[in-house]
N, C-alpha and C positions, 0 to 999 in steps of 0.2 A: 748260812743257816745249816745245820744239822741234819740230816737226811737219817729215818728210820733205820734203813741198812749202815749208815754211818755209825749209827747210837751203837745197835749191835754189835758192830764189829768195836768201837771203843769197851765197852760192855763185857765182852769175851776177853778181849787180851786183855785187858785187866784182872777176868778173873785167872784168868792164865799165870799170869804174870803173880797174882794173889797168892793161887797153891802155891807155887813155886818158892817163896815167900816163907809160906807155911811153914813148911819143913822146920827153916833156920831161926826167921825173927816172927813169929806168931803177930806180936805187937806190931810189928811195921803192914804185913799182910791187913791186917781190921784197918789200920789207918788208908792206907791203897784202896781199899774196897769203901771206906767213906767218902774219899777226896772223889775216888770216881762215880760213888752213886751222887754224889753235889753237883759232878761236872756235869751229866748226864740230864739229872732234874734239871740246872740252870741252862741247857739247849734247849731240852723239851718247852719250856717257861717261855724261851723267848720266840719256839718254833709257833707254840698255841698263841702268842700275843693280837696277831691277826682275827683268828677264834675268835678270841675273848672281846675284842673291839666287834664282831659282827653279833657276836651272840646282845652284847649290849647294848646296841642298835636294834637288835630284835625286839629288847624286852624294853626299851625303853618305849618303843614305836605302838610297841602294847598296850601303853597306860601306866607301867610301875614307872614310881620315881626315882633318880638317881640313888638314893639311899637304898633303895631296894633291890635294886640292879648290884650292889655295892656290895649288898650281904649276899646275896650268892657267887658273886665273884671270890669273895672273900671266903666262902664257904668251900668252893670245889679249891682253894690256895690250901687250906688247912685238912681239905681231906688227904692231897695227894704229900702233903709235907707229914704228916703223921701216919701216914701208910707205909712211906717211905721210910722212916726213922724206927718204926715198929718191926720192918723187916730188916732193917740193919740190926737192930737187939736180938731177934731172931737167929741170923746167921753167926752171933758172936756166941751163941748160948744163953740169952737172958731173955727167957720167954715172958719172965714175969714183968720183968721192964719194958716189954712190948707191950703186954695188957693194960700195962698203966699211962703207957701213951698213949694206945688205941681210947683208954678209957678219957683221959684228958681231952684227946680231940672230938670227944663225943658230948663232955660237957660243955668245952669253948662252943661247937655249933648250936646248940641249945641258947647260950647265951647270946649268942652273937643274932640268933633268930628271937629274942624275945622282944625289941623291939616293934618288931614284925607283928605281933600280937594286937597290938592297940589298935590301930585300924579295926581291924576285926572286933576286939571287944568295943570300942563305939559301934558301930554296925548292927552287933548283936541286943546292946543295948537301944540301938530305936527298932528295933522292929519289936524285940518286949515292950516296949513302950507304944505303939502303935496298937500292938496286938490286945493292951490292958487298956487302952484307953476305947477300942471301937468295944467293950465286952465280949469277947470272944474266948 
């Protein structure tokens, strides 16, 4: 497993190794600085795996049910993947292609929580229903 100071130090010589890069092959530098923000994300991933099994033990232990436990797993997967991707557009000079990931991953979470809705709209539908039926 990855150790934080580990990340860092992978993290640094890379971008080290990245300028360095710069100067001569531009194109090979962006690629070195992708391969290592993947390599980096895919420690981080497997160092939070522990997390993510106690957080969903948490929430299951709560009363949500697997599916719902499921979308916000799913939800903090696609924050930190489109955060990451956004910032890589960033550093190449495409800010605007970062907005449009940023923007992307703002609609997937939207969708990806609208199941999450129904619950709540039955819910709200009997208590209107309750509340019209005592005359209140």
């Amino acid at each position: 497993m990855v150790t934080a100071i580990q990340a860092a130090g992978i993290g640094m010589t890379g971008v080290l190794i990245a300028k360095l890069l710069q100067r001569y092959a531009p194109e090979q530098a962006l690629l070195m600085t992708l391969l290592l923000g993947a390599v980096i994300t895919g420690c981080a991933v497997t160092a939070m795996m522990p997390v993510l099994t106690e957080i969903d033990a948490l929430l299951s232990s709560g009363g949500l049910s697997t599916e719902q436990t499921a979308c916000i797993t799913k939800a903090v997967g696609i924050c930190c993947i489109t955060q990451l991707a956004a910032d890589l557009c960033k550093d190449a000079g495409e800010s605007a292609m970062a907005s449009g990931i940023l923007l992307t991953g703002k609609i997937t979470l939207i969708l990806l929580a609208l199941p999450l809705f129904s619950p709540l709209k039955q819910l709200l539908e009997e208590v209107i229903s309750c509340v019209s039926f005592s005359g209140l």
